[in-house]
Biopython code that builds the backbone (N, CA, C, O; Angstrom):
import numpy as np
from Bio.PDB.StructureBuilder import StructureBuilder

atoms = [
    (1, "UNK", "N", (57.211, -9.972, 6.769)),
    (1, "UNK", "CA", (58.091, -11.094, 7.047)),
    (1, "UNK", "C", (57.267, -12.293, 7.505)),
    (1, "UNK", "O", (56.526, -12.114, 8.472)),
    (2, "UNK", "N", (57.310, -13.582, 6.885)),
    (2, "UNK", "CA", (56.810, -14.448, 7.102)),
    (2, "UNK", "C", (57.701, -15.703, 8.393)),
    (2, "UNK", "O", (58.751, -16.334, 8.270)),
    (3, "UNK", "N", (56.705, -15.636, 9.540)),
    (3, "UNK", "CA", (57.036, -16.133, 10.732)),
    (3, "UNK", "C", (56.669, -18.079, 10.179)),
    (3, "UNK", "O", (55.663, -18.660, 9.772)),
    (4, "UNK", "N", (58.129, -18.511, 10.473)),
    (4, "UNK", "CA", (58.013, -20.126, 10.344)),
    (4, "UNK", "C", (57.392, -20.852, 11.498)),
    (4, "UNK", "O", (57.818, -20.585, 12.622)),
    (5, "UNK", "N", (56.319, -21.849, 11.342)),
    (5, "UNK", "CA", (56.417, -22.660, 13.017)),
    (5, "UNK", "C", (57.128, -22.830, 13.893)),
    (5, "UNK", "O", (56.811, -22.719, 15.077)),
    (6, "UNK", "N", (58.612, -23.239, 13.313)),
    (6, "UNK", "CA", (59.603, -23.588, 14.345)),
    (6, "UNK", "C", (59.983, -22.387, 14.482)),
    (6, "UNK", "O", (61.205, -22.506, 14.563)),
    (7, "UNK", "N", (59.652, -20.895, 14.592)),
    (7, "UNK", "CA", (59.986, -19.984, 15.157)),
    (7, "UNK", "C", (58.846, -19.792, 16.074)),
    (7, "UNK", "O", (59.168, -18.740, 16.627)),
    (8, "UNK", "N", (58.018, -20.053, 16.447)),
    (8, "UNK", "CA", (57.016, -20.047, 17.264)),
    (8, "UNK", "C", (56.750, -20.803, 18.097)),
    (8, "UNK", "O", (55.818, -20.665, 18.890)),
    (9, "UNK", "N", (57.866, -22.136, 18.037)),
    (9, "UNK", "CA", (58.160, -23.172, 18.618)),
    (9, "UNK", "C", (57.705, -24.661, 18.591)),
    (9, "UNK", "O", (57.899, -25.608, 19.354)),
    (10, "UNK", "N", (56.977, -24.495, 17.337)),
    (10, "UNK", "CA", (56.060, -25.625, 16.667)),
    (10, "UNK", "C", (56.258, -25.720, 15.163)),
    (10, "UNK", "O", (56.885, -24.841, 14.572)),
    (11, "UNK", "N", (55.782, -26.678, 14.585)),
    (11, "UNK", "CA", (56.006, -27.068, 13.208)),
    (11, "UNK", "C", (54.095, -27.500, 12.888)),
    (11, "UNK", "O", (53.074, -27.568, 13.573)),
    (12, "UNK", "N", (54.340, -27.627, 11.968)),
    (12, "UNK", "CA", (52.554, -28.115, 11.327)),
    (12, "UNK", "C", (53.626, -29.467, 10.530)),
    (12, "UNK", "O", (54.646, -29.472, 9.840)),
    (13, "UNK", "N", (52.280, -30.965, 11.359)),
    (13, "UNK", "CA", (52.687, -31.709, 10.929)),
    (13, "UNK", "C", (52.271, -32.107, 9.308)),
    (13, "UNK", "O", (51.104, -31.848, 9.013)),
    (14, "UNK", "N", (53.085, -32.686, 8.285)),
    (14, "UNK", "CA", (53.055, -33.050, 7.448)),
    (14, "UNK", "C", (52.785, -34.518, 6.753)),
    (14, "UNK", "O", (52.223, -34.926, 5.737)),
    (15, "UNK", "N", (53.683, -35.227, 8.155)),
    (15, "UNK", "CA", (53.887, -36.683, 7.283)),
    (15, "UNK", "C", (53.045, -37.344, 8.676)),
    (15, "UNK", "O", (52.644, -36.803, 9.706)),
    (16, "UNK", "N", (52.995, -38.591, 8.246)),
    (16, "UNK", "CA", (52.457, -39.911, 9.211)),
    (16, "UNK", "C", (53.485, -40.134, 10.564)),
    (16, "UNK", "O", (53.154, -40.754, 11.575)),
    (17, "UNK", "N", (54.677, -39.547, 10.360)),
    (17, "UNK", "CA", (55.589, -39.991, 11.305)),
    (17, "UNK", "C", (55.265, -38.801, 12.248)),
    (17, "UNK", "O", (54.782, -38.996, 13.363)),
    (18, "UNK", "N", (55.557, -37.509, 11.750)),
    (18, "UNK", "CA", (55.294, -36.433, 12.488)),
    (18, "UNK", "C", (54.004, -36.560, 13.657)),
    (18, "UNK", "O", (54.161, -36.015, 14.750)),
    (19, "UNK", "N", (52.560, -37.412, 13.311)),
    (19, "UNK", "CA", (52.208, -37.140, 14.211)),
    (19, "UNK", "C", (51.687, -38.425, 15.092)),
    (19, "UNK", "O", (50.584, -38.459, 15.638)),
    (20, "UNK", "N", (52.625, -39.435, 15.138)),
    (20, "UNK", "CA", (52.713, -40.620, 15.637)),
    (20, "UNK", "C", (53.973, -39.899, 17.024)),
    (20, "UNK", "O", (54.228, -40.314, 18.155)),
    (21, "UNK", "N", (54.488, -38.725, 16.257)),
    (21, "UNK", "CA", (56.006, -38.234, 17.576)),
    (21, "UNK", "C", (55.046, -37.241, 18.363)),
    (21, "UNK", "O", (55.448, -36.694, 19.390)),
    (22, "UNK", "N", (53.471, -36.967, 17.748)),
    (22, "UNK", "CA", (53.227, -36.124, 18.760)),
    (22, "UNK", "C", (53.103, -34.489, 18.290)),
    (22, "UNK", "O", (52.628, -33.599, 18.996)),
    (23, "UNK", "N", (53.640, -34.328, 16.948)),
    (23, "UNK", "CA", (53.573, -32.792, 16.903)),
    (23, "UNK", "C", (52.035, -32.778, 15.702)),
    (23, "UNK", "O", (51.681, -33.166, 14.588)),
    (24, "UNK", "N", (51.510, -31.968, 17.017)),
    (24, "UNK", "CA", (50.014, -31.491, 16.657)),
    (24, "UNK", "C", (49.777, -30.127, 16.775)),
    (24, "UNK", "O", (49.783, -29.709, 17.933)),
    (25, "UNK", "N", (49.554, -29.255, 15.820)),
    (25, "UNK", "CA", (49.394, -27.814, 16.029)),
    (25, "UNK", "C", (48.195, -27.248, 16.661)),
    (25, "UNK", "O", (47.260, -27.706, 16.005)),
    (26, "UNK", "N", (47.831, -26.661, 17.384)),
    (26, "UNK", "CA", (46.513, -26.264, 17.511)),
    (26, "UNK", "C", (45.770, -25.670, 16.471)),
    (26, "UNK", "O", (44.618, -25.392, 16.804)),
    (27, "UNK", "N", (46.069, -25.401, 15.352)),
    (27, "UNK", "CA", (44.958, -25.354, 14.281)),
    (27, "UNK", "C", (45.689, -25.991, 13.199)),
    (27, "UNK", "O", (46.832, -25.561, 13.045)),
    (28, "UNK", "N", (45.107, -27.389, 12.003)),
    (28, "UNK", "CA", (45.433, -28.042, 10.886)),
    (28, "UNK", "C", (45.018, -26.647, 9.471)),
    (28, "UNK", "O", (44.174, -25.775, 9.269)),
    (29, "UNK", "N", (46.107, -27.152, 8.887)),
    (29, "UNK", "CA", (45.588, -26.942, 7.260)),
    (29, "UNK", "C", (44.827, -28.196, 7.101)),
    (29, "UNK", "O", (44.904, -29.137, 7.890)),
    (30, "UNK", "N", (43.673, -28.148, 5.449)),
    (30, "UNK", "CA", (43.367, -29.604, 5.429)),
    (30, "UNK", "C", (44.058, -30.837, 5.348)),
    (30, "UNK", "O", (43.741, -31.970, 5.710)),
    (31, "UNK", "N", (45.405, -30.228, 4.613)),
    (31, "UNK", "CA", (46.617, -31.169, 3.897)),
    (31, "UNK", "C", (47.163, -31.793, 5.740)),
    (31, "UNK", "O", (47.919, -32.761, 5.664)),
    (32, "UNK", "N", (46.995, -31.548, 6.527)),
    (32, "UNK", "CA", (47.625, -31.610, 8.123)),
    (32, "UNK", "C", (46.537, -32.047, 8.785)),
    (32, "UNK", "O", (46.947, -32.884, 9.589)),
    (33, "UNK", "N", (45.306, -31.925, 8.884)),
    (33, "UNK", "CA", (44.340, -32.642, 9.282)),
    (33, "UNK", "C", (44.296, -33.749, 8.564)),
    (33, "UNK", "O", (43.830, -34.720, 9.161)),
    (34, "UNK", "N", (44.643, -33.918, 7.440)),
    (34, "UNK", "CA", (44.062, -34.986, 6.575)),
    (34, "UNK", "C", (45.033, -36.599, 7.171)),
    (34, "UNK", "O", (44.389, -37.647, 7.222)),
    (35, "UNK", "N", (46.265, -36.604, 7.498)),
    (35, "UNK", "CA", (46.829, -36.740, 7.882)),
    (35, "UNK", "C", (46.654, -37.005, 9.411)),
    (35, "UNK", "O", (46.663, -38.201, 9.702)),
    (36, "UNK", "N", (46.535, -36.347, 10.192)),
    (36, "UNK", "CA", (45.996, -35.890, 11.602)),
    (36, "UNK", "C", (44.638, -37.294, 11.554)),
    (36, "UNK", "O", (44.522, -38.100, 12.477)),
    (37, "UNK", "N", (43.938, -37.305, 10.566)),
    (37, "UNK", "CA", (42.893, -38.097, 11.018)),
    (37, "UNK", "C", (42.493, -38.859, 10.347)),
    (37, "UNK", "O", (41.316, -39.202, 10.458)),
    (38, "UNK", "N", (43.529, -39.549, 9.162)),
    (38, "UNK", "CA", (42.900, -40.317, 8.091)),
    (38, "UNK", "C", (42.005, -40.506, 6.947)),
    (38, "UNK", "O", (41.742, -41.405, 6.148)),
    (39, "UNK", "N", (41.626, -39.253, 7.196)),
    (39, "UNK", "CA", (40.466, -39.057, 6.315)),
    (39, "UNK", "C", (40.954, -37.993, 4.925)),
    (39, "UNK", "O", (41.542, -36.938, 5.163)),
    (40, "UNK", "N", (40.633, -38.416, 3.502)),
    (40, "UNK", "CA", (41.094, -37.989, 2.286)),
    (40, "UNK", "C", (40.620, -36.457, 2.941)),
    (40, "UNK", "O", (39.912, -36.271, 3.931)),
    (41, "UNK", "N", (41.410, -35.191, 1.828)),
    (41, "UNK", "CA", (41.210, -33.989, 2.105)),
    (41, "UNK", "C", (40.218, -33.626, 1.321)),
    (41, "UNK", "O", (39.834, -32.457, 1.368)),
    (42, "UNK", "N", (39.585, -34.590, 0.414)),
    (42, "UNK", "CA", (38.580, -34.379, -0.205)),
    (42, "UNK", "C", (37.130, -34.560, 0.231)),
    (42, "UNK", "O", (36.105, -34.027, -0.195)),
    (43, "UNK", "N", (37.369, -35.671, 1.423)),
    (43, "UNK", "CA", (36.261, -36.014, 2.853)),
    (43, "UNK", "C", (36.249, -34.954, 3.669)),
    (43, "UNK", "O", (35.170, -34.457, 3.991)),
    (44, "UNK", "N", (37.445, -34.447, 4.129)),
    (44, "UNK", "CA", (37.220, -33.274, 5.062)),
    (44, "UNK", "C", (36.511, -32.132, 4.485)),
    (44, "UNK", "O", (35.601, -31.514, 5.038)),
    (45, "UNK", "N", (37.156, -31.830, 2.964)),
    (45, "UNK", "CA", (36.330, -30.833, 2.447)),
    (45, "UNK", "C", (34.788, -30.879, 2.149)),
    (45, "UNK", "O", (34.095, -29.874, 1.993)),
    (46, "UNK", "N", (34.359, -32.132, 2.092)),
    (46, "UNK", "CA", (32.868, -32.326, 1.649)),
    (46, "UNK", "C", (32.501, -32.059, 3.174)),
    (46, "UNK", "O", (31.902, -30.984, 3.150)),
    (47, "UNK", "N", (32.564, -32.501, 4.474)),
    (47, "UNK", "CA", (32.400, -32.184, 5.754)),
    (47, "UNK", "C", (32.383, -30.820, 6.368)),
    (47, "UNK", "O", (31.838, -30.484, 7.420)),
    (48, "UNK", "N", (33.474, -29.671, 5.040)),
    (48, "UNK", "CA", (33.141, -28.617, 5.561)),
    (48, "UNK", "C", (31.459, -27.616, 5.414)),
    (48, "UNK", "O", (31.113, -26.589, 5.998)),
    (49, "UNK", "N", (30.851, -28.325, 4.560)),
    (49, "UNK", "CA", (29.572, -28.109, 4.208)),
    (49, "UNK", "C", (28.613, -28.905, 4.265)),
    (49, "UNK", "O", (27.535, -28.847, 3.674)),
    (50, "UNK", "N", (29.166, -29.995, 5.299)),
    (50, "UNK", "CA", (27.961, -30.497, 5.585)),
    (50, "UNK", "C", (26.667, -30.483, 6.081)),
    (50, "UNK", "O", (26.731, -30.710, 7.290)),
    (51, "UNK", "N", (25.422, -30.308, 5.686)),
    (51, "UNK", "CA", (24.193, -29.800, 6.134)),
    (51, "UNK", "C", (24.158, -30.141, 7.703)),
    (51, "UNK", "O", (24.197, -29.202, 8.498)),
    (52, "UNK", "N", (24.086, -31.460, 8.165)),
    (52, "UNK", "CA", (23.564, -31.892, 9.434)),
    (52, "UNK", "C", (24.773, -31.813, 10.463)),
    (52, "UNK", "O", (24.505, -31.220, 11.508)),
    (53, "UNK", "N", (26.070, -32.321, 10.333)),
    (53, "UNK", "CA", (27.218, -31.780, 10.804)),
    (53, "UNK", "C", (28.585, -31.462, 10.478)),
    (53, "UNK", "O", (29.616, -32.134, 10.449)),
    (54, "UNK", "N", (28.238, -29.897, 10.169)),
    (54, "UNK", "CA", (29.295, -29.386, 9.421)),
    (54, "UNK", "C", (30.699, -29.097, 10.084)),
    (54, "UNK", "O", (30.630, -28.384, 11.085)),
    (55, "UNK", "N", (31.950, -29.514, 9.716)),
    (55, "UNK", "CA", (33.234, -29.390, 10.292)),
    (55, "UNK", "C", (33.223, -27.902, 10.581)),
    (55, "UNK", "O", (32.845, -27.150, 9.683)),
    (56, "UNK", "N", (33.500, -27.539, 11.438)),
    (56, "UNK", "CA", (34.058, -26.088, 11.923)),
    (56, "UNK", "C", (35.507, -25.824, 11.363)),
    (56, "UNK", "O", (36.412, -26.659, 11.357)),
    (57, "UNK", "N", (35.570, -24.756, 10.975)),
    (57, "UNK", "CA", (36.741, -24.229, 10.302)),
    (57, "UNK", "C", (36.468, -22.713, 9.867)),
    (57, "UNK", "O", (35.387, -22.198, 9.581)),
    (58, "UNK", "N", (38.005, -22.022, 9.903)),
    (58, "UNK", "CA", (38.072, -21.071, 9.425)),
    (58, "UNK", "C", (39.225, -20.635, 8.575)),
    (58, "UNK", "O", (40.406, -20.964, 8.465)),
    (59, "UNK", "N", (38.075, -19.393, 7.778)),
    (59, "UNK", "CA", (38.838, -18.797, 6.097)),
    (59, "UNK", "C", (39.567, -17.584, 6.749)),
    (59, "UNK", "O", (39.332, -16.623, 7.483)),
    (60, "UNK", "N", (40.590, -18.175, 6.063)),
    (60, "UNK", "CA", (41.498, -16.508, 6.579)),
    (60, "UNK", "C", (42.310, -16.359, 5.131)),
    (60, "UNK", "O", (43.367, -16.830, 4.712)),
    (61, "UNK", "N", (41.476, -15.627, 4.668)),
    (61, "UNK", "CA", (42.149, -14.993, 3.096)),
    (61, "UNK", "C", (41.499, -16.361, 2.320)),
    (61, "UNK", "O", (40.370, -16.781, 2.574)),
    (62, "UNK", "N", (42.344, -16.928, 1.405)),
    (62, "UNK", "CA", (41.694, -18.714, 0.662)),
    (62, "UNK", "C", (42.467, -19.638, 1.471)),
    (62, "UNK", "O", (42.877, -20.545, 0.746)),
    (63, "UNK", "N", (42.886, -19.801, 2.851)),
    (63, "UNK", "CA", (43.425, -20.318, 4.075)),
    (63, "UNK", "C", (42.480, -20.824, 4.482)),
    (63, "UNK", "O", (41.610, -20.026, 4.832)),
    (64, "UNK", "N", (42.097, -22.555, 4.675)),
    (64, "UNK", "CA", (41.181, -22.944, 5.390)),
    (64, "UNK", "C", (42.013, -23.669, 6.677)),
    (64, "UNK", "O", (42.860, -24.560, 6.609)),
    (65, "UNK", "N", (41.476, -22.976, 7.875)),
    (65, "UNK", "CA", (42.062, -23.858, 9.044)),
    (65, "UNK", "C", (41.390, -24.736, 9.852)),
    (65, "UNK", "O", (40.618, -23.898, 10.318)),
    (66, "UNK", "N", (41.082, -25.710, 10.366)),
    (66, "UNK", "CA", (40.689, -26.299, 11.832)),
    (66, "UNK", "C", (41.142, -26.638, 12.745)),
    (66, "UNK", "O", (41.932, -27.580, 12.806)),
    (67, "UNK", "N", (40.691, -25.837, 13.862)),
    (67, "UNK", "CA", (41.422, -26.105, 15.024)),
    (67, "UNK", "C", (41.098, -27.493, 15.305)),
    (67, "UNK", "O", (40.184, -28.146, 14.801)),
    (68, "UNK", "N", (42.080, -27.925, 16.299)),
    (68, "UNK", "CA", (42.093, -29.181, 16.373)),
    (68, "UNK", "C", (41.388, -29.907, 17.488)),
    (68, "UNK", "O", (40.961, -31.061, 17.438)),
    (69, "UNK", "N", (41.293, -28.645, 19.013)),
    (69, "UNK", "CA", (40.209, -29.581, 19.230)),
    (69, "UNK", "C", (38.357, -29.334, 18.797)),
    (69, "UNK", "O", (37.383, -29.828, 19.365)),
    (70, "UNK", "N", (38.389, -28.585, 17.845)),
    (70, "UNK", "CA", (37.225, -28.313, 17.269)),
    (70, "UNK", "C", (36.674, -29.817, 16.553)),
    (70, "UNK", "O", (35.681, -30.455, 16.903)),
    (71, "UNK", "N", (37.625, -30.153, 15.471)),
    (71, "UNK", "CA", (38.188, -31.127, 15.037)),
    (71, "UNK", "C", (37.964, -32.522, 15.562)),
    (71, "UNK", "O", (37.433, -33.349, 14.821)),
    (72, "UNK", "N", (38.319, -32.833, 16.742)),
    (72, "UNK", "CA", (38.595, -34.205, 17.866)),
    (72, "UNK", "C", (36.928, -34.032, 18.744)),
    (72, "UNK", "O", (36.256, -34.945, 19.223)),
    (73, "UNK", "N", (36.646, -32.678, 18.723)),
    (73, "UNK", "CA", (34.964, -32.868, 19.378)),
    (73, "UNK", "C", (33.807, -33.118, 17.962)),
    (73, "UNK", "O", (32.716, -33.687, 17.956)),
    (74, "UNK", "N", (34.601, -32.408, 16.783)),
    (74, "UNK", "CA", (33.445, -32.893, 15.759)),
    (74, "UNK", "C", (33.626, -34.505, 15.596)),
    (74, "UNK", "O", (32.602, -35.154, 15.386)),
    (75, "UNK", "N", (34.861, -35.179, 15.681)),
    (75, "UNK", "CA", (34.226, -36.591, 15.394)),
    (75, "UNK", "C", (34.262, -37.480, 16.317)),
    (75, "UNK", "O", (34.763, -38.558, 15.996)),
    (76, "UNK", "N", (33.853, -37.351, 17.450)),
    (76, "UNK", "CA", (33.244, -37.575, 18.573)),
    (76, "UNK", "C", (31.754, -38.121, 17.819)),
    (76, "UNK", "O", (31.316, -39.271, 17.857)),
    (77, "UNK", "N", (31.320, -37.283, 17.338)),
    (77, "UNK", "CA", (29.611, -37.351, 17.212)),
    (77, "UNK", "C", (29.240, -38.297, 16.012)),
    (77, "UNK", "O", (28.095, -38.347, 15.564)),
    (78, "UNK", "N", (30.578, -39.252, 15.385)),
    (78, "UNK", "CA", (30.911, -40.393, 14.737)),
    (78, "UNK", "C", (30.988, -41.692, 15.116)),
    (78, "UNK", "O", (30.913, -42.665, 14.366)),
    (79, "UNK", "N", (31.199, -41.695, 16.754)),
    (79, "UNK", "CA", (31.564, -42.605, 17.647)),
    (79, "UNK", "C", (30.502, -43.372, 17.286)),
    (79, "UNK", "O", (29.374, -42.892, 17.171)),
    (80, "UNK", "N", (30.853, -44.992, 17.016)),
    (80, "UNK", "CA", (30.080, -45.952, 17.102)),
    (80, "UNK", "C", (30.585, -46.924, 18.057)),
    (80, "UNK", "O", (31.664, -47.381, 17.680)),
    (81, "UNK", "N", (30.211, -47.364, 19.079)),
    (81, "UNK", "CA", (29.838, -48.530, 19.525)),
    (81, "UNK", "C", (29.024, -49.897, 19.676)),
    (81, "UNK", "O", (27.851, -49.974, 20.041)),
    (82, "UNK", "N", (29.848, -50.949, 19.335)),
    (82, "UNK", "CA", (29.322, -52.524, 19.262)),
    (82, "UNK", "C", (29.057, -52.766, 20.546)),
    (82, "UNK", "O", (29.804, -52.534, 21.497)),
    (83, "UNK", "N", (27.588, -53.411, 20.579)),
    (83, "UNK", "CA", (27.164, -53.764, 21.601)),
    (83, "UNK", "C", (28.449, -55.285, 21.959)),
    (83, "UNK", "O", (28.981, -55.900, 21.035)),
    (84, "UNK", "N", (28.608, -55.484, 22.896)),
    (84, "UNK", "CA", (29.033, -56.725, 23.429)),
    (84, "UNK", "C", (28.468, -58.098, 22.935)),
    (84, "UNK", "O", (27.252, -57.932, 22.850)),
    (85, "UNK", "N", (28.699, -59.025, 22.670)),
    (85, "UNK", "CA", (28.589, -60.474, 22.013)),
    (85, "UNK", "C", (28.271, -61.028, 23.404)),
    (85, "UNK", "O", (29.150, -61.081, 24.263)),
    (86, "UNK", "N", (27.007, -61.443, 23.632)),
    (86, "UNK", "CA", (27.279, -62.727, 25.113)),
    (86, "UNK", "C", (27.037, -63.854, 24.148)),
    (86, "UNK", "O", (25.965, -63.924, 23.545)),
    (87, "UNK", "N", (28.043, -64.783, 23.971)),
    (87, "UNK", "CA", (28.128, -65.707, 23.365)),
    (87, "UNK", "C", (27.307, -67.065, 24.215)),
    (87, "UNK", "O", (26.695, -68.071, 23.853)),
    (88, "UNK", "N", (27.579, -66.624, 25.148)),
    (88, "UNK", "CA", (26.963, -68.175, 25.843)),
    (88, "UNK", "C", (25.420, -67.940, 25.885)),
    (88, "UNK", "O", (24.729, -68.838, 26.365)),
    (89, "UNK", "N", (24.833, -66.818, 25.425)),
    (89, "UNK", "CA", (23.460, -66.285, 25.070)),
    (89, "UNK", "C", (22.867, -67.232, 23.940)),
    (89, "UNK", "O", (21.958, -68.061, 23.960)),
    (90, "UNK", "N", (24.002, -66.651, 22.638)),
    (90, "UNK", "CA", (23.528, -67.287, 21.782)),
    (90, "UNK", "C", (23.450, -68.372, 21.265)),
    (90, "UNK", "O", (22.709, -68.630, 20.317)),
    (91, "UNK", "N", (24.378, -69.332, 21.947)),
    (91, "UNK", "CA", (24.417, -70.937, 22.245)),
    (91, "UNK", "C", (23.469, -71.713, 22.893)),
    (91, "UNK", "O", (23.236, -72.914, 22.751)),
    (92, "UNK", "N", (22.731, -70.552, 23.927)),
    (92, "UNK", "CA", (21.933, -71.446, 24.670)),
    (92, "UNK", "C", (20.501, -71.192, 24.162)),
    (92, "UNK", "O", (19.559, -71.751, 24.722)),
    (93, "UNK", "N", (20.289, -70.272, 22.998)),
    (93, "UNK", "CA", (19.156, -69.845, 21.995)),
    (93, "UNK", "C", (18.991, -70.775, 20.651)),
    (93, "UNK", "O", (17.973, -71.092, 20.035)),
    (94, "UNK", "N", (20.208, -71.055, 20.455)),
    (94, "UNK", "CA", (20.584, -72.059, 19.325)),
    (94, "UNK", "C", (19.931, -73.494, 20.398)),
    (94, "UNK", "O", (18.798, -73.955, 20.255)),
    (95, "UNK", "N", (20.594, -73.824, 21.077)),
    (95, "UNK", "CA", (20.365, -75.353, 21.589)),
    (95, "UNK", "C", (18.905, -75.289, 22.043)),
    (95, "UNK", "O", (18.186, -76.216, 21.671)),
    (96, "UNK", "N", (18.245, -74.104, 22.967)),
    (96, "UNK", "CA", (16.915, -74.477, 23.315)),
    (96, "UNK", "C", (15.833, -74.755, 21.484)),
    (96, "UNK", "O", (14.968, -75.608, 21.289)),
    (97, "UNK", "N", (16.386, -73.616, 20.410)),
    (97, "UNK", "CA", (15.891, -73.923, 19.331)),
    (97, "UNK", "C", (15.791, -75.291, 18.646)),
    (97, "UNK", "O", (14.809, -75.693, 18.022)),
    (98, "UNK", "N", (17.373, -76.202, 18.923)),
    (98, "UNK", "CA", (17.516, -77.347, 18.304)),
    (98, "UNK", "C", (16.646, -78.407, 19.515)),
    (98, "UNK", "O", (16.334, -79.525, 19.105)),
    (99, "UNK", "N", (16.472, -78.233, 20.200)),
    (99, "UNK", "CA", (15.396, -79.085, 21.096)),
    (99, "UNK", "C", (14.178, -78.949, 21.297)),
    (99, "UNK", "O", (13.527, -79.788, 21.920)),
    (100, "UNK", "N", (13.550, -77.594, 20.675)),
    (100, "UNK", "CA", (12.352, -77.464, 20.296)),
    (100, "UNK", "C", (11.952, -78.140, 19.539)),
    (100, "UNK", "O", (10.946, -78.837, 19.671)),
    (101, "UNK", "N", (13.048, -78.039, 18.065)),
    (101, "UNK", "CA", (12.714, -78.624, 16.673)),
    (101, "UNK", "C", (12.505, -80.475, 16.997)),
    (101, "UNK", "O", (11.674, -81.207, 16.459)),
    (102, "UNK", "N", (13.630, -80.890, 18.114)),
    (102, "UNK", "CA", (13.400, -82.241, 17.684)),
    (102, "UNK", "C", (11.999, -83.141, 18.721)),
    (102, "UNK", "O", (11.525, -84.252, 18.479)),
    (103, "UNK", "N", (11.666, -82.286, 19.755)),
    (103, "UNK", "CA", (10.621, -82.619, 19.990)),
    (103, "UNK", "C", (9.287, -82.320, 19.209)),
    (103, "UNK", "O", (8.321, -83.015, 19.526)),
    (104, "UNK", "N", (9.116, -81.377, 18.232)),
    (104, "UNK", "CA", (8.416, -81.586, 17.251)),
    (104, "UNK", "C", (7.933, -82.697, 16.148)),
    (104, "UNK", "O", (7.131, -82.385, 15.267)),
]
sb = StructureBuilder()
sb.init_structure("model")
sb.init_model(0)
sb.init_chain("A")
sb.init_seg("    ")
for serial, (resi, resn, name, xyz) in enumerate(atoms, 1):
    if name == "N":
        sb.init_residue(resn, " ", resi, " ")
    sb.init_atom(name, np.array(xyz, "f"), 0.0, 1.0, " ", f" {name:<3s}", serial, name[0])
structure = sb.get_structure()
């Protein structure tokens, strides 16, 4: 007998709305991760073999799952951060430049 999510008290989200309300399973299909994180299921799948950092997941029968916070710590290690702009830096690099030039 095949046990449904909402008998377990959860659903596996499907659509964009589903997980904007919040319903996140603790382990995705790819079709539910894909979704879950924007990324084509054809990106996640190339990620599951990735040499340098490969998505964690598991085969159960031809069932590929990822848990989710397996998932949320692998792309962590994606995180990019922009350094900060000090703008009044580069104004005052520009102007000492343009007053170099005209005392030349």
């Amino acid at each position: 007998m095949k046990r449904s999510h909402q008998a377990l008290g959860e659903r596996e989200a499907t659509t964009p709305e589903d997980v904007r309300a919040g319903v996140a399973p603790m382990y995705f299909s790819l079709r539910a991760l894909a979704i879950y994180s924007g990324l084509s299921n054809r990106t996640l799948r190339e990620h599951l073999h990735d040499r340098v950092h490969p998505l964690p997941y598991f085969r159960i029968g031809g069932k590929i799952l990822v848990k989710r916070d397996d998932f949320d710590q692998w792309v962590e290690q994606y995180r990019r951060v922009t350094p900060s702009i000090d703008v009044g830096s580069i104004v005052d690099d520009v102007m000492r430049s343009i007053g170099h030039a005209r005392q030349k």
